[in-house]
C-alpha positions as CSV (number, residue, x, y, z in Angstrom):
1,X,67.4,-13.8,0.1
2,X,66.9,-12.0,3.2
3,X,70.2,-12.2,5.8
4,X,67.9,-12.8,9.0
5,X,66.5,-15.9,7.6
6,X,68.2,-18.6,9.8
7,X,67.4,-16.6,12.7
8,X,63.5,-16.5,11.2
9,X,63.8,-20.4,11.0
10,X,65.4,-20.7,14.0
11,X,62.8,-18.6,15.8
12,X,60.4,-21.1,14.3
13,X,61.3,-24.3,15.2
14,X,61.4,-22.3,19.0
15,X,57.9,-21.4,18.7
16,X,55.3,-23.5,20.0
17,X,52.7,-24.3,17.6
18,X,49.7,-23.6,20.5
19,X,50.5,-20.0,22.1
20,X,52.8,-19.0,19.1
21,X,55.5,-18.0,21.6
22,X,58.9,-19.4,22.7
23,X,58.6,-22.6,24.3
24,X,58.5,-22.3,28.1
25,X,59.0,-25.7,29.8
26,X,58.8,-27.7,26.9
27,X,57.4,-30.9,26.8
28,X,56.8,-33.7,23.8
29,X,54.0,-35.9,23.8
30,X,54.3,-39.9,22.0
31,X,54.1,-38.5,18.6
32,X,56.8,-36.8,19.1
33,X,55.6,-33.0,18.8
34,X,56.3,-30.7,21.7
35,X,54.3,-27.8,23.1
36,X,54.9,-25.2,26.1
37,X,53.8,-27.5,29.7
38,X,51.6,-24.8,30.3
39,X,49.7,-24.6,26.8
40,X,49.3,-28.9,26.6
41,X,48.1,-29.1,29.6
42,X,45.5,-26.8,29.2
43,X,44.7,-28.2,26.0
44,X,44.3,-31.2,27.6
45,X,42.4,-30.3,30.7
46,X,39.4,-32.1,31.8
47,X,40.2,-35.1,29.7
48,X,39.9,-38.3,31.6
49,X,41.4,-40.6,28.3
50,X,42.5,-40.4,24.3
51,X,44.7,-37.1,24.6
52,X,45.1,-36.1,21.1
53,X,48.1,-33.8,20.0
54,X,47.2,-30.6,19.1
55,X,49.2,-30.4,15.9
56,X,49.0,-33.9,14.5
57,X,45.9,-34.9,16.4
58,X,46.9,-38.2,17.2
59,X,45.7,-39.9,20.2
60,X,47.7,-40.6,22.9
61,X,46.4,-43.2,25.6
62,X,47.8,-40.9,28.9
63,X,49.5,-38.0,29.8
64,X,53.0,-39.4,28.6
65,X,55.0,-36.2,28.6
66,X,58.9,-36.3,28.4
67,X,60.8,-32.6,29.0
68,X,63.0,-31.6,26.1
69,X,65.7,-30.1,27.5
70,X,67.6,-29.8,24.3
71,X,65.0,-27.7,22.5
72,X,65.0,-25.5,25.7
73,X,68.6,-25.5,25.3
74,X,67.8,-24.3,21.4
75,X,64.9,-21.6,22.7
76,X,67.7,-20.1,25.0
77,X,70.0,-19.8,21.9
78,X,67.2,-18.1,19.8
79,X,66.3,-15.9,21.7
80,X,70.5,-14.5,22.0
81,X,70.4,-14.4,17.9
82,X,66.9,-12.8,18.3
83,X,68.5,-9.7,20.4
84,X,72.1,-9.8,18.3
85,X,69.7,-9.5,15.0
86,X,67.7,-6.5,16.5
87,X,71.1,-4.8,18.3
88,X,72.7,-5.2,13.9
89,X,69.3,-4.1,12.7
90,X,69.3,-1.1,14.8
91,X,73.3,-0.4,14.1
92,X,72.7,-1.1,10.2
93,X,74.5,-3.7,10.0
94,X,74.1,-6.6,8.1
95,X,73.3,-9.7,10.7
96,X,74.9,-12.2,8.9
97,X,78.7,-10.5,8.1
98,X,78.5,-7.5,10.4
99,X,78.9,-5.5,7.5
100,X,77.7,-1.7,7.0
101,X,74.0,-1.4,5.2
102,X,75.4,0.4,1.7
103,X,73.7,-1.2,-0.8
104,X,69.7,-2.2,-1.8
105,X,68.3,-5.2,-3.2
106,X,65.6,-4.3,-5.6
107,X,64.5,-7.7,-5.9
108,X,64.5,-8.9,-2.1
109,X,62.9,-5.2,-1.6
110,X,65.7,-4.8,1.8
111,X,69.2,-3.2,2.3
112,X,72.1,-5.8,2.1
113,X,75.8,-5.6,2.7
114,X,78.4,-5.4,0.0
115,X,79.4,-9.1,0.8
116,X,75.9,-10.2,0.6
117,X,75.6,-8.1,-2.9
118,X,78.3,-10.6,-4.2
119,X,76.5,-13.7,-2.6
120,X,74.5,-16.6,-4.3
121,X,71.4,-15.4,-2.7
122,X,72.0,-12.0,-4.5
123,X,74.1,-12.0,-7.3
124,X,72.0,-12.1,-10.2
125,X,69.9,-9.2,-8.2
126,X,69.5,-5.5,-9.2
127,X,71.4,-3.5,-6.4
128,X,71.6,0.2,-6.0
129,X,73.6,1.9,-3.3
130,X,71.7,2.9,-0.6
131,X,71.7,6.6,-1.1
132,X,70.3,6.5,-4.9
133,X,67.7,4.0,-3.7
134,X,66.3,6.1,-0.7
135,X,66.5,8.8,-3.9
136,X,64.5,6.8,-6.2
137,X,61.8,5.6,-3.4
138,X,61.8,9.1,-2.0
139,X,60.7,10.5,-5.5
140,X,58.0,7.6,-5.9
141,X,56.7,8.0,-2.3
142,X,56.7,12.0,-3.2
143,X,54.1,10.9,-6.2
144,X,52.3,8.4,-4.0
145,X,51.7,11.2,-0.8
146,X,50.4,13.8,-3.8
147,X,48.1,11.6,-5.9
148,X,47.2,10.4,-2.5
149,X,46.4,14.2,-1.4
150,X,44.6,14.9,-5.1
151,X,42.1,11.8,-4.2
152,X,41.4,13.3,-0.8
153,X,40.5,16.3,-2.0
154,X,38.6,14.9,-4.6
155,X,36.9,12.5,-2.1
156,X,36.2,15.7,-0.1
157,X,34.3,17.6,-2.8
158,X,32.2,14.6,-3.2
159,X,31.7,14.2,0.3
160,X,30.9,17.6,-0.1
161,X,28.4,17.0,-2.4
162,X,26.6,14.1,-1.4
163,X,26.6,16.4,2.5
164,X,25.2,19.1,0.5
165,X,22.8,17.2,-1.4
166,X,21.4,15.0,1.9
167,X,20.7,18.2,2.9
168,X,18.9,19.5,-0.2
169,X,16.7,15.8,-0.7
170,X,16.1,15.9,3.7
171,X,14.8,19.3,2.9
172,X,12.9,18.5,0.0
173,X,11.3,15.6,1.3
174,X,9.9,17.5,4.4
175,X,8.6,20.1,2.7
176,X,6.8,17.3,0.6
177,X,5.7,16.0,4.0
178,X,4.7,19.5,5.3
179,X,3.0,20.1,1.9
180,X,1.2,16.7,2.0
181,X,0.1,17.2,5.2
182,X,-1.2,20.8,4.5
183,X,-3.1,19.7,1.5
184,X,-5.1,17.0,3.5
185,X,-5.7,19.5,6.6
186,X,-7.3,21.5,3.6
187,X,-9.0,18.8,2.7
188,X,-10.2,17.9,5.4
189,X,-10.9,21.6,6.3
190,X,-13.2,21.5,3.1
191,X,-14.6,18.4,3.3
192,X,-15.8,19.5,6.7
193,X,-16.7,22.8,5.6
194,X,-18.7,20.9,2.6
195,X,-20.5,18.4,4.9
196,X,-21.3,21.7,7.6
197,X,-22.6,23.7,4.6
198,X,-24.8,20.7,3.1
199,X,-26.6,19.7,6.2
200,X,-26.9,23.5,7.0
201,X,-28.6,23.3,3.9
202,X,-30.5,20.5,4.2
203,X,-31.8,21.4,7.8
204,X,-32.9,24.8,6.4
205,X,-34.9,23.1,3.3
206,X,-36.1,20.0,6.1
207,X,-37.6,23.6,8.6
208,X,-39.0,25.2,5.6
209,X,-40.7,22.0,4.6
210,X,-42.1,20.7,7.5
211,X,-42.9,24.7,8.4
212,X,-45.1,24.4,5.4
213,X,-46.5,21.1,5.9
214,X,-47.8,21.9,9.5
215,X,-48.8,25.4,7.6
216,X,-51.0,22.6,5.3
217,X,-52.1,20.8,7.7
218,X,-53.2,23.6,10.1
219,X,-55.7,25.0,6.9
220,X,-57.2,21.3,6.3
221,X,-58.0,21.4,10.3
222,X,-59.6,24.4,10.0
223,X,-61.4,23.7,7.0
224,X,-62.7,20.5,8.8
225,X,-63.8,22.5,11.8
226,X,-65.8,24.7,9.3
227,X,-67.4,21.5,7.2
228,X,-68.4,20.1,10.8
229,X,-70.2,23.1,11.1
230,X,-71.5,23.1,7.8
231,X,-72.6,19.8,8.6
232,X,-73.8,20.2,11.6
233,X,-76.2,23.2,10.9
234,X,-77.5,21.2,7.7
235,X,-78.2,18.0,10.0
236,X,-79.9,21.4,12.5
237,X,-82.2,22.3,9.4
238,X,-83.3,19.0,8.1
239,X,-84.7,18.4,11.5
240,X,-86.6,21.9,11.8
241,X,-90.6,22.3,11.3
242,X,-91.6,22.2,7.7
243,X,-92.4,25.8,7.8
244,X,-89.1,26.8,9.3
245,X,-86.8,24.2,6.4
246,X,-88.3,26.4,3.7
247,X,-87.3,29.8,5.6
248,X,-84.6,31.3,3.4
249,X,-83.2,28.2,1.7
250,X,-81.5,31.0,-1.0
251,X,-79.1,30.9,1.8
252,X,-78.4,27.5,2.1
253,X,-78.3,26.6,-1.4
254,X,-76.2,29.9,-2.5
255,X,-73.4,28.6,0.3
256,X,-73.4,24.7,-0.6
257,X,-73.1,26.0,-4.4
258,X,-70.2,28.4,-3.0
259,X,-68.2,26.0,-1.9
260,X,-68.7,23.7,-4.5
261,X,-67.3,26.3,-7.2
262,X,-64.5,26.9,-4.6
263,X,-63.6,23.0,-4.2
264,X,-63.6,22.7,-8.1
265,X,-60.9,25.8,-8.4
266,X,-58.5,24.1,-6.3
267,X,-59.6,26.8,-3.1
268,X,-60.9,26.7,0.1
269,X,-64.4,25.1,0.9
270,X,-65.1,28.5,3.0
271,X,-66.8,31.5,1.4
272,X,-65.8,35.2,2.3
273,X,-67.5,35.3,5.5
274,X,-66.2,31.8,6.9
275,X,-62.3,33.1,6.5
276,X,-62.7,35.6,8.9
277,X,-64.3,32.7,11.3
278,X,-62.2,32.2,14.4
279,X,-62.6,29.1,16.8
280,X,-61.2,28.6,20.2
281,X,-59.6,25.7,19.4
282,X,-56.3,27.4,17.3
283,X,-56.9,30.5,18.6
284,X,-56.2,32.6,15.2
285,X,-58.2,33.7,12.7
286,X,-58.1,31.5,9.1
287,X,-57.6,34.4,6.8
288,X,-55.1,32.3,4.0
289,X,-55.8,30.0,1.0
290,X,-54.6,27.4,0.2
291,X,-52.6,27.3,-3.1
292,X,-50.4,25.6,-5.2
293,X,-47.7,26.8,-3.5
294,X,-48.1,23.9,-0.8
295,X,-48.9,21.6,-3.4
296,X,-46.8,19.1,-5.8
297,X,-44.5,22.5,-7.0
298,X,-42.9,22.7,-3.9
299,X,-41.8,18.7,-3.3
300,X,-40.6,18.6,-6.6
301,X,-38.5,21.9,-6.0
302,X,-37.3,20.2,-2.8
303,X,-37.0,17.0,-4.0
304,X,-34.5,18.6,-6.6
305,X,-32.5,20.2,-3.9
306,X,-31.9,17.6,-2.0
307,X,-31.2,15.3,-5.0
308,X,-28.4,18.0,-5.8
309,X,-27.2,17.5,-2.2
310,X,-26.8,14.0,-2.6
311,X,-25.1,14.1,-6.1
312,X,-22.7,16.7,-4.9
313,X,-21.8,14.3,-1.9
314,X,-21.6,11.2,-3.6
315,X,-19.3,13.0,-6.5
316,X,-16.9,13.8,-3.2
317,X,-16.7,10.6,-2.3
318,X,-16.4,9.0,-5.7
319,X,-13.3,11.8,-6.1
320,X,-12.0,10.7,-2.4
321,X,-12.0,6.9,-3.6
322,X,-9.7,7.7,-7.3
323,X,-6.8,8.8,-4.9
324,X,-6.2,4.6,-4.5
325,X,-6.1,4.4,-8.6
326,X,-4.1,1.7,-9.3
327,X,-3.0,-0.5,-12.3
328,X,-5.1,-3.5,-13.3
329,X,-4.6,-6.1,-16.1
330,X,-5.9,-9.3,-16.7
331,X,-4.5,-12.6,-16.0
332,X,-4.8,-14.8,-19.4
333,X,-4.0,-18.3,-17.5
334,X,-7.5,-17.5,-16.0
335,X,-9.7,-16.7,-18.9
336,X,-12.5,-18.8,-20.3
337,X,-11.5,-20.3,-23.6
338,X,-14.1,-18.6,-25.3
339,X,-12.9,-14.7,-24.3
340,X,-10.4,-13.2,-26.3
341,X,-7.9,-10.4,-24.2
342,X,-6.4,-8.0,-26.1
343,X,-2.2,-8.0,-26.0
344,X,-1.9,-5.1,-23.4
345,X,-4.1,-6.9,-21.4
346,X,-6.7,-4.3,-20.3
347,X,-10.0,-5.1,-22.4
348,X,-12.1,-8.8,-23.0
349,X,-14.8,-9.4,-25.0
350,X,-16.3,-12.5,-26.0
351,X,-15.1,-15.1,-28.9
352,X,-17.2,-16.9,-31.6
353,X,-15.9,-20.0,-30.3
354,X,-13.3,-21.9,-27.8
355,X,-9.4,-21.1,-28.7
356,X,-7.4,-23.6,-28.5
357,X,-5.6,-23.2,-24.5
358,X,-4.9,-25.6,-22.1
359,X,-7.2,-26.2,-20.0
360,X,-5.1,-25.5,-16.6
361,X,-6.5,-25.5,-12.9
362,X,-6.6,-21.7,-12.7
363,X,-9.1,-21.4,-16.2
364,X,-13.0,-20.9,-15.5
365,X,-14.6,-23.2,-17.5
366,X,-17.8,-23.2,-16.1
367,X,-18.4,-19.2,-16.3
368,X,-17.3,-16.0,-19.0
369,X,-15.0,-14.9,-16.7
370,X,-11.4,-13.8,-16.2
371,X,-9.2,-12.8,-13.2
372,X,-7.3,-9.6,-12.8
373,X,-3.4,-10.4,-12.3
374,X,-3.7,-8.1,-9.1
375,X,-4.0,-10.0,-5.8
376,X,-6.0,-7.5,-3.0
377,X,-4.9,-8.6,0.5
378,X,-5.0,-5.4,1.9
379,X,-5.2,-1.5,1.9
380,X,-7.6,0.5,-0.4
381,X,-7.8,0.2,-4.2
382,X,-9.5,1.8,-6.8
383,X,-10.1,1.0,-10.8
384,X,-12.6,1.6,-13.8
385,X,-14.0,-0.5,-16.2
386,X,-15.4,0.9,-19.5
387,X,-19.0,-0.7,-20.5
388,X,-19.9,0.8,-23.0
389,X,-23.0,0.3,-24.8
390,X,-23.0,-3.7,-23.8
391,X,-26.2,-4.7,-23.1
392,X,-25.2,-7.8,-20.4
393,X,-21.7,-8.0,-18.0
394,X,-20.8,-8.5,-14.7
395,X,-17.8,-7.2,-12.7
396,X,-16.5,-7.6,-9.9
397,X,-14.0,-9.5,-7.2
398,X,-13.9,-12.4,-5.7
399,X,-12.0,-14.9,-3.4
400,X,-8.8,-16.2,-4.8
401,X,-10.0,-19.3,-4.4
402,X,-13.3,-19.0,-6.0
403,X,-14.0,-22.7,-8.0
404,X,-12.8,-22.5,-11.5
405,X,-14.3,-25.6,-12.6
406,X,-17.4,-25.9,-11.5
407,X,-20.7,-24.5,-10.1
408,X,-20.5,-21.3,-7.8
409,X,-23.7,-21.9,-5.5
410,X,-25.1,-18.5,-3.6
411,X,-24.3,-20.3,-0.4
412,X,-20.8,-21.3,-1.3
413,X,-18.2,-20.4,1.5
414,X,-15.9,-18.5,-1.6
415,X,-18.0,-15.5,-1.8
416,X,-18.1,-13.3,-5.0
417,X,-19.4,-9.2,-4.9
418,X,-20.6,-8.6,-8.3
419,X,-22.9,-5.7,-10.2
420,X,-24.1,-6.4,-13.7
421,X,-26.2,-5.4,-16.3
422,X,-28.6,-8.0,-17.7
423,X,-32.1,-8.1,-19.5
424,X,-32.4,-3.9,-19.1
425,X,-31.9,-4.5,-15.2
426,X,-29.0,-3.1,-13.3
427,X,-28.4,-5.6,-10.2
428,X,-26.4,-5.9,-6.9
429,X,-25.5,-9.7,-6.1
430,X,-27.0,-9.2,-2.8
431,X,-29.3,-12.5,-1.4
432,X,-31.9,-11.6,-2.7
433,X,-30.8,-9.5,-5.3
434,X,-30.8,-5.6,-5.7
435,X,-32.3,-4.0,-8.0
436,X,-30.3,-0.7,-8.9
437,X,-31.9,2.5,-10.8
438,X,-28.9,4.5,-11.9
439,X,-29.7,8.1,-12.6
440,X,-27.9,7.3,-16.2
441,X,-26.9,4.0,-17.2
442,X,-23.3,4.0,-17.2
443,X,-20.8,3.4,-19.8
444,X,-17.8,3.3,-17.1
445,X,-17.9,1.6,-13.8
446,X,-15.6,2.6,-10.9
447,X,-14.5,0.4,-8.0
448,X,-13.5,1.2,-4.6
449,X,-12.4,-1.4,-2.2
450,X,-11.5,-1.0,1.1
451,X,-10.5,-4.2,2.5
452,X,-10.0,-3.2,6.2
453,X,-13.0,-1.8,6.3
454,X,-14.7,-4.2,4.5
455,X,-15.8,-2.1,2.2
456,X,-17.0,-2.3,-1.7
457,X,-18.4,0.5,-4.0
458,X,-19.7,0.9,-7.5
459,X,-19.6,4.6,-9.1
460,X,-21.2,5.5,-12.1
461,X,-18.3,7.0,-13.8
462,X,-20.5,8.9,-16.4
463,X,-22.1,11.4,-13.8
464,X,-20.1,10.5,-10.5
465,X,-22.8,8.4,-8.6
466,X,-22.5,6.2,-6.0
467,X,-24.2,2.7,-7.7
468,X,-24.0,0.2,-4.8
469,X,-22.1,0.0,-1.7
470,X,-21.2,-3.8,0.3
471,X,-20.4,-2.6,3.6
472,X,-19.1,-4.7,7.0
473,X,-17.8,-7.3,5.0
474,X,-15.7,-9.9,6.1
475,X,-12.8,-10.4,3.1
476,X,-11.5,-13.2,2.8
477,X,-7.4,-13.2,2.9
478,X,-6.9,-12.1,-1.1
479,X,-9.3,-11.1,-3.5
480,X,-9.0,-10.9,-7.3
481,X,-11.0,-8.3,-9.2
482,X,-13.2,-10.3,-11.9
483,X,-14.4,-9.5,-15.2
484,X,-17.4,-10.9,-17.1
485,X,-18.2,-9.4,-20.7
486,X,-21.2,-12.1,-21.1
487,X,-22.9,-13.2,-24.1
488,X,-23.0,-11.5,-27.5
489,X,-26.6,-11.7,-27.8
490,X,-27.0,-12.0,-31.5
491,X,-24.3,-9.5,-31.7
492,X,-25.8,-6.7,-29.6
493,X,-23.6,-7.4,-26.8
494,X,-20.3,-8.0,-28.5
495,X,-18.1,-4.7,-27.5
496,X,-15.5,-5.6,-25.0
497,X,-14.8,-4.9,-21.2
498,X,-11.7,-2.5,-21.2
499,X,-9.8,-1.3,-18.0
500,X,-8.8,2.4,-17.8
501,X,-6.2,4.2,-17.1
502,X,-7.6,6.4,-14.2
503,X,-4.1,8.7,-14.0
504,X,-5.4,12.3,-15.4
505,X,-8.8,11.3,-15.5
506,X,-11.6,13.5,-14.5
């Protein structure tokens, strides 16, 4: 038992229970508690009636407050044992029998006496003089200070470390940055380049072209000029004397049968002396014939270029739009009863008849369709869908709420943006519908949605095409990708709707 306990206790009852302190002026209220005049008072202040205590809360009905001059008396006494207990402390000596400090408690962990080691309190204690224990605690402090020191060098290497590798990940991740950002500069560089090299192109082919064309159409102006004449000077002869219409009509007839021959070989209606012909009106002689060169050749040579153009473009694009690839599944809660989902949940196709599901408010029973689990609410996306060989589907996305239950009218305020394949016919759901002519019919469909831009595109994966594009469209607040694998149609149509995986895929 420690020797400065009474004085503890007696410092306690001193104390007052609000500022934790001697009591200064105290005071008890009716309870009978008592409190520094200073501390109640504030406690109490602004209180006009029921004045409860601060320890016991009990309510007093006015500011009753008696002086204790006794426990003043008692504070005053305290605080004399407080400074003989410090002035023993400091001289080591015990403050209850002013003995020396030889001996240590091991139990009550403090330095006694050796009257206090015979005590009650202490007898049954282990003691060790005071020498051996500061020994004994010495050695165990030694142990404590070096495993302490071990741990902070240990902590230092790891901080060490971790400093070392912050620095190594900061530096790593801005060189990803800096990469990043150089590889869409040079993408951007090319895509520019690409665009300035294709309408380059396509201007030169659109001069040459038209250069030709107003070439054409210069030589049938000519040749018009020279048929007027013909004309003309016919209409001249037919009105001549008899006499002078049979003067030399070898000439006439050899020139009309001339440019008859000449009309059926594909030349000019003008014979050998009419090229060299020249009229004020274009000012140039019209010394060139007109060939096949001006003719269908050349449009379907340009026609081919510019299709290449285009194909080149749209295969940019369609490789722009598979940088948003993500991961699509289907949501079975949504499926008609009659589809049947495969367990990964990435391909549909169509049952022989209804499976036995609960028919919940999220299932379409109305329509062969089934919802992708992904909700679209924002940013760009891009997936593909495998077709196949099916000869009728429909894909697509539509508004979350779209009506599962019943009919979806074209005018309904939940809008759907499908493209299918049915009867032969590839069609946009556009009002009125569009008719699509894919260079090659596609076996995988990709789609690219860009909902702040209110964007939607089909690709044909199979050659890179652009299929359809809904553009300035006002999403609604989530969309859900929908799939459709529709009829089997006497079993031609009975391969399924499967989801790729675009990662790696070119």
């Amino acid at each position: 038992m420690a020797a400065a306990a009474p004085v503890q206790s007696l410092k306690e009852e001193a104390t007052c229970f609000i500022c934790m302190e001697y009591f200064v002026d105290p005071v008890s209220v009716e309870c009978g508690h008592t409190f520094c005049l200073s501390c109640i008072t504030r406690s109490w202040e602004g209180l006009q009636a029921d004045f409860p205590c601060p320890q016991c809360r009990e309510i007093s009905q006015n500011k009753s407050l008696r002086p204790n001059r006794h426990l003043a008396h008692v504070v005053k006494i305290s605080k004399q044992f407080q400074a003989l207990s410090a002035t023993l402390h400091e001289a080591n000596l015990c403050r209850e029998h002013e003995e020396k400090l030889k001996l240590f408690c091991e139990d009550d962990q403090e330095p006694i006496c050796v009257v206090c080691s015979v005590s009650r309190d202490h007898r049954p204690h282990r003691v060790l003089p005071i020498r051996e224990a500061v020994q004994e605690y010495k050695e165990k402090f030694t142990s404590y200070l070096d495993w302490s020191k071990k741990e902070l060098e240990d902590t230092l290497e790891l901080l060490r470390k971790e400093e070392t590798k912050l620095t190594q990940v900061e530096a790593k991740f801005k060189s990803q940055r800096e990469q990043i950002t150089n590889e869409f500069e040079k993408l951007q560089q090319f895509l520019e380049q690409e665009k300035c090299s294709h309408l380059s192109n396509l201007e030169e082919q659109e001069k040459k072209r038209l250069q030709r064309i107003k070439e054409t159409v210069t030589k049938f102006e000519k040749q018009q000029f020279v048929l007027r004449s013909w004309i003309t000077e016919i209409e001249l002869k037919c009105q001549q004397q008899d006499m002078e219409i049979l003067k030399d009509p070898k000439t006439v007839l050899s020139r009309y049968e001339n440019m008859k021959t000449r009309k059926a070989d594909g030349d000019t209606l003008m014979d050998k002396k009419d090229e060299t012909v020249k009229d004020e009106e274009y000012g140039e002689e019209y010394g060139e014939e007109y060939g096949e060169e001006y003719g269908e050749e050349y449009d379907e040579e340009y026609d081919e270029e510019v299709d290449l153009q285009l194909k080149i473009i749209e295969s940019l694009d369609w490789r722009w739009a598979r940088r948003f690839a993500v991961a699509m599944t289907l949501d079975p809660d949504t499926a008609h009863r009659n589809l049947i989902l495969s367990e990964d949940g990435r391909s549909v196709s169509r049952g022989d008849r209804y499976q036995d599901l609960p028919d919940t408010p999220q299932r379409f029973t109305n329509y062969l369709m089934v919802l992708g689990r992904e909700r679209l609410s924002s940013g760009r996306h891009y997936w593909e869908v495998e077709v196949g060989d099916k000869t009728d589907w429909e894909l697509g996305v539509c508004d979350e709420a779209v009506n599962r239950k019943g009919v979806i009218p074209p005018t309904s305020e939940v809008e759907v943006w499908v493209v299918g394949l049915t009867d032969s016919i590839y069609i946009a759901g556009t009002s009125p519908s569009t008719l699509l002519t894919p260079r090659v019919c596609p076996r995988a469909v990709g789609f690219f949605l860009d909902y702040e831009a209110g964007r939607l595109s089909w690709y044909n994966v199979d050659d890179r095409s652009l299929l359809f594009t809904f553009s300035g469209a006002s999403f609604p607040p989530t969309l859900r990708p929908f799939f459709s694998p529709g009829p089997n149609d006497g079993g031609e149509n009975q391969g399924a709707l499967r989801i790729w995986t675009v990662t790696g895929r070119e």
